[in-house]
C-alpha positions in Angstrom: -15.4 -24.2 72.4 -17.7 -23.5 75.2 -15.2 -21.5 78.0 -16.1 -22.9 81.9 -17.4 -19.8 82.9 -18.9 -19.8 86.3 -21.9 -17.3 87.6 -22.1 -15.0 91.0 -25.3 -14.2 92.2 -27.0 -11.5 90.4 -28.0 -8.9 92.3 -29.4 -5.3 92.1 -32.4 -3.2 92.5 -35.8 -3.4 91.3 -36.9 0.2 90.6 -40.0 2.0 89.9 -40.1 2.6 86.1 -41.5 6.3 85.9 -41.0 8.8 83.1 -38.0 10.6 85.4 -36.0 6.8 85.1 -32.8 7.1 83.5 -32.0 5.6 80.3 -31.1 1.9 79.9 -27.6 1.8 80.7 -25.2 -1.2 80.0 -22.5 -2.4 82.7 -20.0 -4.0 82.0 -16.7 -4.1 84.1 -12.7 -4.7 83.4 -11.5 -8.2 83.5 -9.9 -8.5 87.0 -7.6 -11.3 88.3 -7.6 -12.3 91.7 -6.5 -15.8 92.7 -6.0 -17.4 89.6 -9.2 -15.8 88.4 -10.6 -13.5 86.2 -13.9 -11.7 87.3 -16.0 -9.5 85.7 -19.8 -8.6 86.2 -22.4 -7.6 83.5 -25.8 -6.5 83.6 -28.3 -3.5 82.8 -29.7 -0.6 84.8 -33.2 0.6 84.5 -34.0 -1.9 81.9 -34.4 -6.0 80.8 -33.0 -7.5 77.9 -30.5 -9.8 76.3 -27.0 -8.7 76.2 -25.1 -10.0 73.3 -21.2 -10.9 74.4 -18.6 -12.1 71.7 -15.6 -13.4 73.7 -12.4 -12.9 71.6 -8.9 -13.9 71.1 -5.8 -12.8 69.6 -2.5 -13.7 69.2 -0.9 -10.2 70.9 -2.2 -7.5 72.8 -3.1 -5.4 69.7 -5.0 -8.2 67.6 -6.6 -8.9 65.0 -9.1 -10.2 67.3 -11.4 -13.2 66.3 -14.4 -14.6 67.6 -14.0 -17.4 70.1 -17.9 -18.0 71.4 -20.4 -15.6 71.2 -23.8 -16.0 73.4 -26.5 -13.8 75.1 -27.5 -13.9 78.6 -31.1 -11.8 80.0 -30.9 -9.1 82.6 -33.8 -7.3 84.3 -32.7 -4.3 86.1 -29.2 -6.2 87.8 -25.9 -7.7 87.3 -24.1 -10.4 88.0 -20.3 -11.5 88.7 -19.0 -14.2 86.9 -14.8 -15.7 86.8 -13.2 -17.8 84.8 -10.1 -20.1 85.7 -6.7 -18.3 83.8 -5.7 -22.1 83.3 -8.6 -22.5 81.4 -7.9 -19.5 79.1 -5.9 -21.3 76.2 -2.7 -19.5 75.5 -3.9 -16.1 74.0 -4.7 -12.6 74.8 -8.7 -12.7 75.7 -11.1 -9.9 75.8 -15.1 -9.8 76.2 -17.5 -7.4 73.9 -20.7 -6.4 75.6 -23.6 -5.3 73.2 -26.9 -4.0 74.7 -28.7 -1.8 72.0 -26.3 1.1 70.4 -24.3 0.4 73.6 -20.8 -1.6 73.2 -18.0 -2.3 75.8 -14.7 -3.8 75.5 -13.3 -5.2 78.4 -9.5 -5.1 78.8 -7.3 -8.2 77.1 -6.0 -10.3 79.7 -3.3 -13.3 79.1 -4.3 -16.9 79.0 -1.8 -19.2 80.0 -3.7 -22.8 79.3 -2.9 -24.8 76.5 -3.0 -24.9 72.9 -6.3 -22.6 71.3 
C-alpha cells in the first residue's frame, strides 16, 4: 500500500566540501499536524545519498511495530518537507524510521484515523 504522500520543495545549501566540513549528518524531524496534516522534512547535511525510510504501524502507541512501505529517496546536501492527509492514515498509530549510514531516527507515532489497515 503505497501512502499519498506529497513533497515540499527541497531546499538547502550547497557547500564547499573541504577537509574542515562536518560529518554527514541525517535530518529528520517529528511528525507535526497542522490542518489535517502531518508534515515532516528529511534530508542530509554536508553529504548526498539515499535515505532508507521504513514507515510503520502498530496497533497502540507502544507496538509491536510492522512494516507498512519501506522506500529510499536521494539527497545532496538539502531537505525537503513532505505531509500526508490524517484521513489517509488508516486507523493505526504511524511512525517513520530514517536510515542514512550508522544514523537512525524515529519519528514520533501519530494516530490515523482513516479506515480499515
Amino acid at each position: 500500500m503505497a501512502l499519498p504522500v506529497t513533497s515540499g520543495t527541497a531546499s538547502g545549501e550547497q557547500g564547499e566540501q573541504t577537509a574542515e566540513t562536518q560529518a554527514c549528518r541525517l535530518i529528520q524531524t517529528p511528525l507535526n499536524y497542522s490542518a489535517l496534516n502531518y508534515g515532516w522534512a528529511q534530508g542530509l547535511e554536508d553529504c548526498s545519498g539515499d535515505v532508507a525510510n521504513n514507515w510503520e504501524i502498530a496497533p497502540s502507541q507502544t507496538g509491536p511495530w510492522t512494516t507498512l512501505e519501506q522506500y529510499d529517496v536521494f539527497y545532496d546536501n538539502e531537505y525537503a518537507s513532505y505531509w500526508v492527509y490524517e484521513g489517509d492514515l488508516c486507523d493505526a498509530w504511524h511512525r517513520l524510521t530514517a536510515t542514512y549510514g550508522g544514523q537512525q531516527i524515529t519519528t514520533n507515532a501519530v494516530r490515523g484515523v482513516g479506515g480499515p489497515c
